[in-house]
N, C-alpha and C positions, 0 to 999 in steps of 0.2 A: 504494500500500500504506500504510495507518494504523501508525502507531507502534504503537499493540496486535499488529497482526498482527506485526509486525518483531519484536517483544519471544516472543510465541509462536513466532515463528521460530528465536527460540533456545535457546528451553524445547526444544522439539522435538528441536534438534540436539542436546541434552545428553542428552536423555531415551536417545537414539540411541546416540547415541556415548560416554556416560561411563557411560550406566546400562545399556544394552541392549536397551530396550525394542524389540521387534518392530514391535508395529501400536499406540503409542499412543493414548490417546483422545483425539482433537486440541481435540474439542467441551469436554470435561473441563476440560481445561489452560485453555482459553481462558477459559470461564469464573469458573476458581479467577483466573485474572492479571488477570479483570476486575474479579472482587469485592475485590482488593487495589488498587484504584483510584490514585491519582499513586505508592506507596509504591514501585512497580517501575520508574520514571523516575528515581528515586532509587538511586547507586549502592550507597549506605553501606546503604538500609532491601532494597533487592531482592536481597542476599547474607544469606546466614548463616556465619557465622565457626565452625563445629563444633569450634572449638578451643577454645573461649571459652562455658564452662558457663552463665553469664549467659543467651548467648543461646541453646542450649540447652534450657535451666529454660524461656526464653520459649515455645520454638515448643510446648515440652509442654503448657506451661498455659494460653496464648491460644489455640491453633490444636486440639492434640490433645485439650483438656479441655472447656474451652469450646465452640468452633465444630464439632465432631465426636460430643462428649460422652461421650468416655470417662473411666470415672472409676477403674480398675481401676490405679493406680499400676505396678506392676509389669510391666503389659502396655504401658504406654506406653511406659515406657522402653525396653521389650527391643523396640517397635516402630520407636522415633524410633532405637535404635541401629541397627537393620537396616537403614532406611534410611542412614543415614550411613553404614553398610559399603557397600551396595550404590553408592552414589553414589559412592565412592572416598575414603578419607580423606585422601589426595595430594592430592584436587583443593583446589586453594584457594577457588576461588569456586562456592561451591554455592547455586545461585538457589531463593531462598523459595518461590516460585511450583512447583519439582521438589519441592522437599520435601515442600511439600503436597499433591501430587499422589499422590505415590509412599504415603503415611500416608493418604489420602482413599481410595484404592485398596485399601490393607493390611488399613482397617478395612472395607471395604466398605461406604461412606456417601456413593457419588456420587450417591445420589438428593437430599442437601441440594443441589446444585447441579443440578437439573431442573429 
């Protein structure tokens, strides 16, 4: 088993078990945590701290603005919040690679990753 897959293996369980997902898209995940290249190898860049607006503000404007291309201010936020409910705001370690998935999902833009 390659270290990607291992890393997907626990996208998977989270998606599972902290978010609820059913039947995730495994193909999805996989390639959202491939296009985030060494960063998920990395403990400190493969979490996001929801506590911590900074990083917050980022995943809005890099990921949800940029690479998604929403530009409707208010929809993001109330989307990047939903997901942060959804994901549990207990959890402490919430991996980038869910986030994005869950917000790639939300807006309905998994054809960028086809």
């Amino acid at each position: 088993m390659s270290k990607l897959d291992e890393k997907v293996g626990q996208y998977l369980d989270d998606l599972k078990s902290k978010v609820g997902e059913k039947n995730p898209d495994v193909d999805l995940l996989r390639k959202i945590a491939k296009s985030m290249g060494p960063s998920i190898y990395n403990a400190d860049a493969e979490t996001v701290a929801s506590s911590s607006q900074s990083e917050v503000d980022t995943v809005k404007k890099n990921f949800v603005m940029k690479k998604l291309g929403e530009t409707d201010e208010s929809k993001v936020n109330e989307a990047v919040n939903q997901v942060l409910e959804k994901y549990g705001k207990s959890n402490r370690n919430k991996y980038r690679v869910v986030i994005y998935y869950l917000l790639t999902k939300h807006f309905g833009k998994e054809s960028l990753y086809k």
